[in-house]
N, C-alpha and C positions, 0 to 999 in steps of 0.2 A: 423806707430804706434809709438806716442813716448816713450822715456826710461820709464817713468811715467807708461804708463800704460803696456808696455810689464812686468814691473818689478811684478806691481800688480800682472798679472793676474800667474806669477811665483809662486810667493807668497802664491795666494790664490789654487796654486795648491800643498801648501805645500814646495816648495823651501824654507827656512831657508837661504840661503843665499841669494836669490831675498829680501827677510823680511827687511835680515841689510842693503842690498844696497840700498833698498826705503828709509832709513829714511833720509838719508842724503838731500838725492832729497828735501823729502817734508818738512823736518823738521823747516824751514825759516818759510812757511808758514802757515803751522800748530803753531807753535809759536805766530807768528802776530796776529792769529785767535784765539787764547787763550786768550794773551793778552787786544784784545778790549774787548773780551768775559768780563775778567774781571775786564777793569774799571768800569765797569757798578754792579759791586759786592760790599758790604759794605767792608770802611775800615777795616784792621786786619785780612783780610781774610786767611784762615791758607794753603789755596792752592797759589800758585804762578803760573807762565802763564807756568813755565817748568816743572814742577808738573804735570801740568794738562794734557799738553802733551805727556808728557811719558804713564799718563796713561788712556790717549785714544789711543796714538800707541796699547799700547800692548792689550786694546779689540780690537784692528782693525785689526791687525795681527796675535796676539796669539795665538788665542786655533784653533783647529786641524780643526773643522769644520767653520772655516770662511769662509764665502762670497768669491763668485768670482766678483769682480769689470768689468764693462763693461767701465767704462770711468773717467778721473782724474774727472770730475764734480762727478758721481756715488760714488767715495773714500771720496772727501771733504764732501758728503751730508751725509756720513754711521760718517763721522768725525766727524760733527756737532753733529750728535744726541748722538754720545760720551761723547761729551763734556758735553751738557745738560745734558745726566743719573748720570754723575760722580758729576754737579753740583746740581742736585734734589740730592742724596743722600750723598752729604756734608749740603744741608740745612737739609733736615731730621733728621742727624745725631748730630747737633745742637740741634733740637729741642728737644733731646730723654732728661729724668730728669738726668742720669747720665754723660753728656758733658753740663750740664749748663739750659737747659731746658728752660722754661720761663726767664731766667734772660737775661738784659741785658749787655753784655760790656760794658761799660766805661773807653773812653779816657779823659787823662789830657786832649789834644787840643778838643778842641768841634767842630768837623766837623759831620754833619749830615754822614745818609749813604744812598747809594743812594738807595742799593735794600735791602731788610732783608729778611733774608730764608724765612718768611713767603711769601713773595710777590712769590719768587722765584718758593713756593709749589704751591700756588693757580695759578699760569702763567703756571706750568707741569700740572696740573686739568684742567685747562681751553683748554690747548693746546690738553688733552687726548679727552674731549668733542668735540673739532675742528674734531679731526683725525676720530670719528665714522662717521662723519657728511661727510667730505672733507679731506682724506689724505693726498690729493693733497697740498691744505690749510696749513695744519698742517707744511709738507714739507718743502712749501716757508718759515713758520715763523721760522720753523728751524734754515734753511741755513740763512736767513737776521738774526735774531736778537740771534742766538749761534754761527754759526760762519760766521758773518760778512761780509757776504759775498754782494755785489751790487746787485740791481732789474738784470741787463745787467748777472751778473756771476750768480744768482738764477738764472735768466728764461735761459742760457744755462748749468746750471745743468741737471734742472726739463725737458729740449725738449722742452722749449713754446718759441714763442715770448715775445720780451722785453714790448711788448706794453698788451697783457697778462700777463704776468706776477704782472706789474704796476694795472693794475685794482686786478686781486686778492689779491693783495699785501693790497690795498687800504678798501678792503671789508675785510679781513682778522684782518688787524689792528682797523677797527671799532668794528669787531665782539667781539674780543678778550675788548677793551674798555667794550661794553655793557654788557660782561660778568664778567670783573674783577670790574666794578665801577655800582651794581645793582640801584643805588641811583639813577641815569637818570644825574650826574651835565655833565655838556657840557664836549665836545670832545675837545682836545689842536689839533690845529694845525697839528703838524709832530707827 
């Protein structure tokens, strides 16, 4: 068993000091995994990539009745969807009329953005509609496109084959297209 998950499963039985000694462990990669997380976020983002992590650490570990983890893939996939709630409820919170509401920001430099909360709500609607449908679905897009993780590290999160994984993946990203673009215009490539 490694440190990884021995510490987890301390952790989730309440150890407070199993808690601070995981973050060290994970905290690299939990980083890394924020960070891609959030180039893919519009400039001026008011979270940063150690922000973000701190506070999915602390829903991952924090409150009293947390999850017991069976495997570091089990912690990074409970990580992902951390990550995702904290960033649906930064764009939500955007949207609300007293943080700016319909307005947009503007910067002197004129760089486009890439994702705008909006996109970000309709991708957590779309993704909510995947999970009634295929959990399993929903999972992979998690782990691939929250935290960043590879088809090879998804499909050994999730228990599948990478060759599994690769076709759901594939069905999953069309799905997700014909629901975020109802207009029918063609599919892009990747």
């Amino acid at each position: 068993m490694s440190d990884v998950t021995r510490l987890l499963d301390a952790a989730a039985a309440g150890d407070r000091q199993a808690a601070a000694d995981l973050l060290p462990l994970v905290y690299a990669e939990l980083r890394q995994l924020a960070a891609a997380r959030l180039a893919h976020e519009p400039a001026g983002h008011t979270l940063d990539a150690t922000a973000l992590v701190h506070e999915a650490y602390l829903r991952l570990v924090g409150p009293d009745d947390a999850p017991r983890w069976e495997t570091r893939g089990h912690f990074f996939a409970a990580a992902a969807e951390a990550i995702r709630r904290i960033l649906v409820e930064s764009a939500r919170k955007k949207g609300r009329g007293k943080h700016g509401g319909g307005r947009r920001r503007v910067e002197l430099a004129d760089v486009p953005a890439a994702a705008r909360p909006d996109d970000l709500l309709a991708l957590d609607d779309a993704l909510a509609r995947l999970a009634a449908q295929d959990a399993g679905l929903a999972r992979l897009v998690d782990l691939r496109f929250f935290a960043g993780l590879t088809v090879p590290e998804a499909a050994s999160a999730l228990g599948v084959s990478v060759a599994t994984a690769e076709r759901r993946w594939a069905f999953a990203r069309a799905w997700l297209y014909a629901e975020l673009n109802p207009g029918g215009e063609k599919s892009p490539e990747s």
